[in-house]
C-alpha positions as CSV (number, residue, x, y, z in Angstrom):
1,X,0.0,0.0,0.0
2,X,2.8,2.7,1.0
3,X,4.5,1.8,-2.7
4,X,1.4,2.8,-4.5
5,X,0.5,6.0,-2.5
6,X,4.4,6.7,-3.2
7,X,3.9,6.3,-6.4
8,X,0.5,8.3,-7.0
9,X,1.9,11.1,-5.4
10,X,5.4,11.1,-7.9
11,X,3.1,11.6,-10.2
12,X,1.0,14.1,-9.2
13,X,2.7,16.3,-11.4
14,X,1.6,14.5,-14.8
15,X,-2.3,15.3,-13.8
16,X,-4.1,17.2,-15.9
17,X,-7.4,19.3,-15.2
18,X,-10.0,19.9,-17.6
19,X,-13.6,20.7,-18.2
20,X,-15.7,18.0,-18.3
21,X,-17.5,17.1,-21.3
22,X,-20.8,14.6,-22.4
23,X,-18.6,12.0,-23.3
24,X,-16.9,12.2,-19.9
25,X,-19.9,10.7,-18.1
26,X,-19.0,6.9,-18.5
27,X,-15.6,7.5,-16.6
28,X,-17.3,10.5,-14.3
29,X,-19.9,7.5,-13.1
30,X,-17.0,5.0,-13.0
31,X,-15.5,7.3,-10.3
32,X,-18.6,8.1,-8.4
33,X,-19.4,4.5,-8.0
34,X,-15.5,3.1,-6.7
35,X,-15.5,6.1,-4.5
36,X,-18.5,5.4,-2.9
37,X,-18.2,1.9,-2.6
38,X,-14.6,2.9,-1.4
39,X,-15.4,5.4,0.9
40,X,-18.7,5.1,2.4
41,X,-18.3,1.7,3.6
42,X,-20.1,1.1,7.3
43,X,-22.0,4.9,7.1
44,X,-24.2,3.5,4.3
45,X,-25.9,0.0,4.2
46,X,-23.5,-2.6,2.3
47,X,-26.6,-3.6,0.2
48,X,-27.1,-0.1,-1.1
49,X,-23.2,0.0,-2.4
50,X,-23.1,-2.9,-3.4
51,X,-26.6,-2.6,-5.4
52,X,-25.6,0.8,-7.2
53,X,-25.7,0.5,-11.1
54,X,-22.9,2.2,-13.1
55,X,-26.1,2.6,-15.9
56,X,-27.8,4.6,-13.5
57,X,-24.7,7.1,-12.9
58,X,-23.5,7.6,-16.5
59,X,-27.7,8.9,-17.2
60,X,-27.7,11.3,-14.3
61,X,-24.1,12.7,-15.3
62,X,-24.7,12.7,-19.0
63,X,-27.9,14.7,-18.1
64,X,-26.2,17.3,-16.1
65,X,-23.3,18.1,-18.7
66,X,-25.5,18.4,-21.1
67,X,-27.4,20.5,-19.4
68,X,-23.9,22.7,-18.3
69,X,-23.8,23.5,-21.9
70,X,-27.1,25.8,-21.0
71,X,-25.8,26.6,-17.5
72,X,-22.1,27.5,-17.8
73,X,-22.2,31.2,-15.8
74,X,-23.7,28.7,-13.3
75,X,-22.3,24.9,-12.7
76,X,-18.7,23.8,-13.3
77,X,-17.1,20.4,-13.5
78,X,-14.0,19.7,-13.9
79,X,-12.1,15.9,-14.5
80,X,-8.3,15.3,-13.6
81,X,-6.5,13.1,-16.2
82,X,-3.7,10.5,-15.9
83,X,-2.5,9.0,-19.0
84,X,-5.5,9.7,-21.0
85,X,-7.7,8.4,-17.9
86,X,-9.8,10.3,-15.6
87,X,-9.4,9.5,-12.2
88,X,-11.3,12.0,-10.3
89,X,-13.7,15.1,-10.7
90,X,-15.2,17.8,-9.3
91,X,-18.3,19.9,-9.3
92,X,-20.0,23.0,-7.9
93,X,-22.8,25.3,-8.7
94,X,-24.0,28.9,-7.9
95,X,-26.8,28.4,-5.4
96,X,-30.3,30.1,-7.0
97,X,-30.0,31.9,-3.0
98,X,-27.9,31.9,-0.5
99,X,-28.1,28.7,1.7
100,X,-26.7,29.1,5.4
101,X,-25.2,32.4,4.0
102,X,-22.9,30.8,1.4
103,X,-23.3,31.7,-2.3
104,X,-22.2,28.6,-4.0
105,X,-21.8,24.9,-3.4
106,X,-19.4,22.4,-3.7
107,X,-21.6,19.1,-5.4
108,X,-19.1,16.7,-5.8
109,X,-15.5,16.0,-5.5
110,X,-14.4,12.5,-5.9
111,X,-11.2,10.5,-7.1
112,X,-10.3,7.2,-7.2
113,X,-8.9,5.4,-4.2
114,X,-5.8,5.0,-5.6
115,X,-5.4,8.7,-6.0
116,X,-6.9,10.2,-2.8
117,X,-4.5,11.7,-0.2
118,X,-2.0,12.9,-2.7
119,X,-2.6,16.3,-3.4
120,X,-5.0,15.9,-6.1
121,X,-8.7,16.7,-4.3
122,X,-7.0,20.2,-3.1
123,X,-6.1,21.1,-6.7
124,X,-9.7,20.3,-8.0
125,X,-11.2,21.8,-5.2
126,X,-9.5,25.3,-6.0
127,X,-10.4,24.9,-9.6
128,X,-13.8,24.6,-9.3
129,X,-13.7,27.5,-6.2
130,X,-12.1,30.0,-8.6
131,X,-14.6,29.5,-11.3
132,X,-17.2,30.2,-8.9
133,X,-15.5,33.1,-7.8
134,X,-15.3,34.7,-11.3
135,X,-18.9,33.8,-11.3
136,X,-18.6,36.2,-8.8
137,X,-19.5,33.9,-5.6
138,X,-17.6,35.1,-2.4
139,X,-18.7,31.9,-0.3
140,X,-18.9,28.3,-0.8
141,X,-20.3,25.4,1.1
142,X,-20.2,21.9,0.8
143,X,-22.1,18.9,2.5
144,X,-20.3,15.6,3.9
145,X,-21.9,12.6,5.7
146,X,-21.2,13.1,9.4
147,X,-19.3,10.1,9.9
148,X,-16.1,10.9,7.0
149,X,-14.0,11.6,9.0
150,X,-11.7,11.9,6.2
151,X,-13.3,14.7,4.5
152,X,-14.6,16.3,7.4
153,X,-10.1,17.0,7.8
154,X,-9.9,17.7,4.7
155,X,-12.2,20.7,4.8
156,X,-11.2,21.7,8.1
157,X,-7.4,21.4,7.1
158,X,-8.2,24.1,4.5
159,X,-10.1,26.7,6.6
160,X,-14.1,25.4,6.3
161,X,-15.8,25.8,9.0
162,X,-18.8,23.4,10.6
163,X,-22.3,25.8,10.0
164,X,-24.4,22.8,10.7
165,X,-25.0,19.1,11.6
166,X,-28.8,18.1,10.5
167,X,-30.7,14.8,9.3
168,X,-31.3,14.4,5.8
169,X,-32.8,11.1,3.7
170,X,-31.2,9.9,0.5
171,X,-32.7,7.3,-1.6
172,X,-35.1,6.1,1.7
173,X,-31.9,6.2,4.3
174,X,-31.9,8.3,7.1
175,X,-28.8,9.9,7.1
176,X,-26.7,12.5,9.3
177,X,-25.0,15.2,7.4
178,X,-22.6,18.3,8.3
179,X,-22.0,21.3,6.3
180,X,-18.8,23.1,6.0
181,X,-18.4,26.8,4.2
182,X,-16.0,29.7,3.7
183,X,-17.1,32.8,3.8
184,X,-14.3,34.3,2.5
185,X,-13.0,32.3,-0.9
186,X,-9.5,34.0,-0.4
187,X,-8.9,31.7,3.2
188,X,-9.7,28.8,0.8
189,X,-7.0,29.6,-1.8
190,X,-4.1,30.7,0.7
191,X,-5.0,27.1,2.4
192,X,-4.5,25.1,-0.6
193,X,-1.4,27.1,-1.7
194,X,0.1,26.8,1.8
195,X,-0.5,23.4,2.0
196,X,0.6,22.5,-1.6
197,X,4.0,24.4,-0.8
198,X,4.3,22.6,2.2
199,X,3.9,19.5,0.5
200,X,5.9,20.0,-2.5
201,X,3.0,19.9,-4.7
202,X,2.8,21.7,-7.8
């Protein structure tokens, strides 16, 4: 395990980030579902993981770039590359109003296990928060299940801070749910930057 995270992060400097695309949302899904399975194993039933359909994804993501085409002042996603292969993404949207006091949202930020920890999620996270910014959002919050404790670091390493904790339901599963914001986008960018220096990122 230590020789591939090695690895992944030697090569951080190879990834590419682009905008994502309709034909993108095969390999968009394909994340989605080995991060979830990967990720939110003992939060969410086993059944439900194990159950989700990779069909199901690629329709709901082809529907929404397709839709960005309509919506670009509005929603952003973004896919990092290795080799020609997409191994994570990112997306985030101007909120129609202000929810908790925060201007946009952060939708979705996944990678592929063998990618996470390395850098990577910062980098897409600061893309998608400077394209809301020139969309001219000053704020941004995201939602994580209670119990990732891994995210839940990762937004507090960079500055979020907790606004809420609140039930929510998701597909008939009563679920616990924390949000996270910045109220100043700036914090968020000096974070990542600091940390990516201190990390020898680039």
């Amino acid at each position: 395990m230590t020789d591939l995270v090695d690895n992944t992060v030697s090569s951080v400097k190879e990834i590419s980030l682009r905008r994502a695309t309709v034909v993108d949302a095969e390999a968009i899904a394909s994340v989605r579902v080995e991060s979830w399975r990967a990720t939110y194993r003992g939060m969410i039933p086993d059944s439900y993981l194990d159950e989700m359909r990779l069909e199901d994804s690629v329709l709901q993501w082809r529907q929404i770039l397709q839709a960005m085409t309509e919506a670009a002042d509005r929603i952003c996603v973004y896919v990092a590359e290795s080799e020609g292969k997409v191994i994570g993404f990112a997306s985030g949207m101007m909120l129609p109003e202000p929810k908790l006091g925060m201007q946009a949202e952060l939708t979705a930020i996944y990678l592929r296990p063998a990618w996470q920890r390395s850098g990577i999620g910062r980098r897409m996270l600061q893309k998608v928060a400077r394209t809301l910014q020139a969309q001219g959002a000053e704020s941004l919050l995201v939602w994580v299940i209670s119990g990732n404790d891994i995210a839940r670091n990762f937004y507090e390493e960079l500055g979020g801070m907790l606004l809420i904790e609140q039930a929510f339901s998701w597909d008939g599963m009563e679920l616990m749910e924390a949000g996270y914001g910045w109220r100043d986008l700036s914090v968020l960018m000096a974070s990542v930057n600091a940390m990516r220096t201190s990390a020898s990122l680039h």
